[in-house]
C-alpha positions in Angstrom: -24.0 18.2 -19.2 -24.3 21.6 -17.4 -27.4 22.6 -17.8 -28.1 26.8 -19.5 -29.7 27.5 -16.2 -27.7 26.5 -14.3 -24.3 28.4 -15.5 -22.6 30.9 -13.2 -21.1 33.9 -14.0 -17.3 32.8 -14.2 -17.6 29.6 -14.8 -15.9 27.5 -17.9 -18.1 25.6 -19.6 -18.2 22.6 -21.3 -20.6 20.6 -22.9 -23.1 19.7 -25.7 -25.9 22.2 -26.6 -28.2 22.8 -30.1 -27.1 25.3 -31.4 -30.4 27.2 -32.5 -28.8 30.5 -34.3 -25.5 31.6 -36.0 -25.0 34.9 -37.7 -21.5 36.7 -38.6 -20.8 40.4 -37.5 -18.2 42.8 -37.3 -17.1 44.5 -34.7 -16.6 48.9 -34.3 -13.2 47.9 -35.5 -14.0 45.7 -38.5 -13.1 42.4 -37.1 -15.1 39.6 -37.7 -16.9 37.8 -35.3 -20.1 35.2 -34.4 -23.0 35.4 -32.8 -24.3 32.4 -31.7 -27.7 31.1 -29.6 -27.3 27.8 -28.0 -30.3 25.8 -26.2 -31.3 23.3 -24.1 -34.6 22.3 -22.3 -33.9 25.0 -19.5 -33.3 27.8 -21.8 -31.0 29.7 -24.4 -28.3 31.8 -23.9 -26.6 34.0 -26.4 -22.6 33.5 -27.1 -20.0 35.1 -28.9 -16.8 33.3 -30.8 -14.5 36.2 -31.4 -11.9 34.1 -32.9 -13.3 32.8 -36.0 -9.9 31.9 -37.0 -9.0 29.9 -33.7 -8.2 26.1 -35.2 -10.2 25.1 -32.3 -13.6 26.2 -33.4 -14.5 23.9 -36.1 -17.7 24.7 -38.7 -20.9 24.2 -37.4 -24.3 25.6 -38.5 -28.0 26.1 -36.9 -29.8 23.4 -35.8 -26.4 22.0 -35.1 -25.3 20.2 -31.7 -22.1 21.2 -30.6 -19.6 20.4 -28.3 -17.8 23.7 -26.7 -15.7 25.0 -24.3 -16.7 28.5 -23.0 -16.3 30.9 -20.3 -19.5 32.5 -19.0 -20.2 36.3 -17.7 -22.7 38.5 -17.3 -23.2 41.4 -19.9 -26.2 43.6 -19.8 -27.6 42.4 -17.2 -27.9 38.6 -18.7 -25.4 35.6 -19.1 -22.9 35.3 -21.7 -20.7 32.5 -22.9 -17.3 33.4 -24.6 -16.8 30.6 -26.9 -13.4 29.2 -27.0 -13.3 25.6 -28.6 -16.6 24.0 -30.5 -17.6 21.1 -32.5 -20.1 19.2 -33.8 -21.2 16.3 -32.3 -22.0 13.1 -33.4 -24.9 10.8 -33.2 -25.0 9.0 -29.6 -23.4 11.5 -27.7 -26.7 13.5 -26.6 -30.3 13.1 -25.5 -32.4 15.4 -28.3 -35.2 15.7 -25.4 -32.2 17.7 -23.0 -32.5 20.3 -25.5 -36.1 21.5 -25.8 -37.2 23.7 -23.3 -40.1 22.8 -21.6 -42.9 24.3 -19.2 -42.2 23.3 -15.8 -46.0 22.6 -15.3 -47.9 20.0 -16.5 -49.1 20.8 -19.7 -52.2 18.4 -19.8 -53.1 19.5 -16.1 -52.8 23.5 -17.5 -55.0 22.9 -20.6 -57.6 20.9 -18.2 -58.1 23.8 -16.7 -58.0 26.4 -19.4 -61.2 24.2 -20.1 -63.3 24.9 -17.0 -62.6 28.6 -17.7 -64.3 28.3 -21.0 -66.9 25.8 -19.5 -67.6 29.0 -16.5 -68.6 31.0 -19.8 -72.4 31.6 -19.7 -72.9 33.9 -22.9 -73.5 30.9 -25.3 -71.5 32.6 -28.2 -68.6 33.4 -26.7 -68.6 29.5 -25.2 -69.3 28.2 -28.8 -66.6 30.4 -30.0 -64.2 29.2 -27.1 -65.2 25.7 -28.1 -64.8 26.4 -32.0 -60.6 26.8 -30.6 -60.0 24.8 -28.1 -62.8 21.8 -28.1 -63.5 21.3 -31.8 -59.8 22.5 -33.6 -57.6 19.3 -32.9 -54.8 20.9 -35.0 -54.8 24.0 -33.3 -55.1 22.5 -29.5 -52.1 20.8 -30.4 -49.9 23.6 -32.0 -51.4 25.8 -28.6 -50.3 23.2 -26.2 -46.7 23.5 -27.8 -46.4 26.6 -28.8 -43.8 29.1 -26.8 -45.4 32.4 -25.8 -42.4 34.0 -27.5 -39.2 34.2 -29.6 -37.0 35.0 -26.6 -38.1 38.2 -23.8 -40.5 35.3 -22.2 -42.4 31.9 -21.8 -40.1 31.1 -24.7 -40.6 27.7 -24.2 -42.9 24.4 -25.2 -46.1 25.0 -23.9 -45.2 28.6 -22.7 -48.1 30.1 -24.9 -50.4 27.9 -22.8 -48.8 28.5 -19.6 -49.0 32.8 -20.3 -52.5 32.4 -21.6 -53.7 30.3 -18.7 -51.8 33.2 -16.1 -53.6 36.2 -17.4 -56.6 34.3 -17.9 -56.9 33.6 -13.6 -55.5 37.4 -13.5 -58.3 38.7 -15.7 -60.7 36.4 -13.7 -59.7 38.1 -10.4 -60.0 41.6 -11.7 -63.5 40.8 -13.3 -64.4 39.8 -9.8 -63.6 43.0 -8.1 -64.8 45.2 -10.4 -68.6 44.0 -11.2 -68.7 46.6 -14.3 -66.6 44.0 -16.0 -68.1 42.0 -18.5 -66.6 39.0 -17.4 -67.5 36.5 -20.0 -66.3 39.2 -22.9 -62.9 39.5 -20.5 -62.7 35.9 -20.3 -62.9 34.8 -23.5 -60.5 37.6 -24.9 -57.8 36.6 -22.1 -57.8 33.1 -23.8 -58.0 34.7 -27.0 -55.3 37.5 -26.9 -52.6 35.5 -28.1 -54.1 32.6 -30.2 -52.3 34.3 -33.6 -48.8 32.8 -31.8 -49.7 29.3 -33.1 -49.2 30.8 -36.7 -46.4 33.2 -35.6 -43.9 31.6 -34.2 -42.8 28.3 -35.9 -42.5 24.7 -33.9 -39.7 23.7 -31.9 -36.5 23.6 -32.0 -36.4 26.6 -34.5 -39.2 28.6 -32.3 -38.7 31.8 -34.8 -41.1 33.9 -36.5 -42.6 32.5 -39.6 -42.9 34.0 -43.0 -46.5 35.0 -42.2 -45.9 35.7 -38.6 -43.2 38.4 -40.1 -45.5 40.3 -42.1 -48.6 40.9 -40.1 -47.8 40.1 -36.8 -50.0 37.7 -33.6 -52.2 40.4 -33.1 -53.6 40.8 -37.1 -53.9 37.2 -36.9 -55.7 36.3 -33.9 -57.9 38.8 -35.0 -58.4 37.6 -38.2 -59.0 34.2 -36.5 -61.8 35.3 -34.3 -63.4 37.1 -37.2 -63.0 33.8 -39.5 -64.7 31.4 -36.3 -67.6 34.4 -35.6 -68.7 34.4 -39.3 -69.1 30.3 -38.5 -71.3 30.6 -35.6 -74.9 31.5 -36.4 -76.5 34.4 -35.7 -73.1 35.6 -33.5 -74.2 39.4 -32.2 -71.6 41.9 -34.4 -71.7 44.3 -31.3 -69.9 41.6 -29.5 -67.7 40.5 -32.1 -66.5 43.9 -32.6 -66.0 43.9 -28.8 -63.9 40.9 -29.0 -62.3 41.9 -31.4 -61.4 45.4 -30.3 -59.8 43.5 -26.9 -57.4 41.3 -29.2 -56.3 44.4 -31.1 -55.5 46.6 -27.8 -53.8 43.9 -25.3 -50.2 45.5 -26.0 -51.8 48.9 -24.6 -50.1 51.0 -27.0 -49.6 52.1 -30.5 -45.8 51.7 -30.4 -46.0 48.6 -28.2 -47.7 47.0 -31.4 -51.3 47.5 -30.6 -53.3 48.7 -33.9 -55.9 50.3 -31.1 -55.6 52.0 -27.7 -57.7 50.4 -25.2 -61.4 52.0 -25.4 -63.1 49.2 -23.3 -62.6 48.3 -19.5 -61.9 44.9 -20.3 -59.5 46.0 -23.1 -57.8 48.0 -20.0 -58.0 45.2 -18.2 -56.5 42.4 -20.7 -53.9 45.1 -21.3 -52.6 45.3 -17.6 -53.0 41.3 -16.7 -50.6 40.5 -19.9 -48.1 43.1 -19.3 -48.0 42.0 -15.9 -47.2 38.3 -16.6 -45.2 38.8 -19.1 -42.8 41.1 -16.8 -43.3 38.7 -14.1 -41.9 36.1 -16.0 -39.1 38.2 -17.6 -37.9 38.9 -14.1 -38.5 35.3 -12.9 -36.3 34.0 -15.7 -33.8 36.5 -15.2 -33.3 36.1 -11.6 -32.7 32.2 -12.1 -29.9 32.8 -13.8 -28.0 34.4 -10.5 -27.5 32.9 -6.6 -26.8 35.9 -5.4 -27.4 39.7 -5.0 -25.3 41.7 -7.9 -27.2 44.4 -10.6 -28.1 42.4 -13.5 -28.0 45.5 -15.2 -30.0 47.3 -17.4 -33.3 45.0 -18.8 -34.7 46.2 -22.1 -38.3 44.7 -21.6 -38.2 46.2 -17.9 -36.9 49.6 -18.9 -34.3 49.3 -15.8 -31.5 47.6 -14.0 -32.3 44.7 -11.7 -31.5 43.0 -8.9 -33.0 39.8 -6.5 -34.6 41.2 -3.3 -32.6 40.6 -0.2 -34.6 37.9 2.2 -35.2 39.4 5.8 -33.8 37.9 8.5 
């Protein structure tokens, strides 16, 4: 099979993907169409079937694998399949594991040393409340190891949320190193914390979508409800610094209409802030760019606010 990331713009397709969402639409001129989101382990990649009535497109629905034929492009600065021909296929023609997208880093090695950042925690509650997660919580280390880090923009793969957490968590530990003001075992513990509310919002693979619960209040009212539930657990925890904590989990997006029920107040809230909207756009860009071999405008990215291109190498 011809693997999502590995389709060029041009290219006809054909092959066996899951196909993770279908929803009907109608186009500016009332004629119906489908939109469609087919995966595999590298990735998804939205399609269109704009003949619903073509005898060669035969009924299929989500969670479905089918068998297409399609002919890629780039629209809006992303690839695009046209679907011409699908079908559902059967048993024994496809590997289930081809169509999960994975991290490419070991996900074991990445938790191992998620650890020793909790372990370099002095301040003995924030290290029992580290420990109350991700020592103690068997159910949720497992649903953290798996989890993506998102729906689609990025890390929206198996183990993603542990890949993005472990990211900002170096790039937090960097900053609190060259700025000595930091509290670095408040900064460290909410970088592992920020986005511990995505093992209840975004359900388990394949469907990866936002649950019912994840719908209504969101990662953010969640991990902080989480970190309030596991202080209240831990003896004597100080209220000053659980308010701290907490105030870091509620600003990471940085902005009211970026999500964030707080603005940053704290300089390791400003800090958190920066190191997950940095990775984050790092990997929207990364995963982007592997989509192209050469030097053509994507065109215009919504998370990145422009149009984008791969930098030319100097000779």
């Amino acid at each position: 099979m011809r693997f999502i990331k590995e389709i060029r713009d041009g290219e006809q397709i054909q092959g066996i993907y899951l196909c993770k969402q279908k929803t009907s639409a109608v186009t500016k001129n009332g004629k119906p169409y489908e939109n469609v989101i087919l995966q595999d382990k590298t990735g998804s990649i939205d399609c269109k079937i704009w003949d619903v009535k073509s005898a060669g497109i035969e009924d299929f629905d989500a969670l479905d694998y089918i068998d297409i034929v399609a002919d890629a492009s780039i629209f809006n600065g992303a690839m695009q399949l046209s679907i011409k021909r699908a079908r559902v296929a059967g048993e024994g023609e496809f590997d289930p594991a081809d169509y999960l997208p994975v991290s490419s880093k070991d996900i074991n090695e990445m938790y191992n040393e998620l650890l020793k950042y909790i372990n370099s925690v002095s301040n003995r509650y924030l290290k029992r409340l580290l420990e109350f997660f991700f020592v103690h919580d068997e159910k949720l280390v497992k649903a953290f190891k798996s989890t993506s880090a998102a729906k689609s923009v990025h890390h929206g793969f198996v183990g993603g949320l542990l890949e993005h957490t472990l990211s900002v968590t170096g790039t937090c530990d960097y900053i609190a190193s060259k700025y000595p003001i930091i509290k670095r075992d408040l900064l460290i513990t909410a970088a592992i914390c920020h986005d511990i509310g995505k093992t209840k919002e975004l359900s388990a693979f394949p469907v990866n979508d936002y649950t019912d619960e994840g719908n209504l209040l969101g990662h953010i009212v969640m991990g902080y409800e989480m970190i309030g539930k596991a202080c209240e657990s831990i003896d004597g925890f100080p209220k000053s610094l659980e308010n701290e904590l907490k105030h870091c989990i509620l600003a990471h997006h940085g902005k009211l209409e970026f999500g964030s029920p707080k603005k940053p107040a704290l300089i390791e809230a400003v800090a958190l802030n920066y190191a997950d909207d940095l990775d984050a756009k790092m990997e929207t860009f990364k995963e982007a760019l592997e989509s192209v071999n050469d030097y053509e405008w994507l065109g215009f990215n919504k998370m990145l606010d422009t149009n984008i291109r791969m930098t030319r190498s100097e000779e």
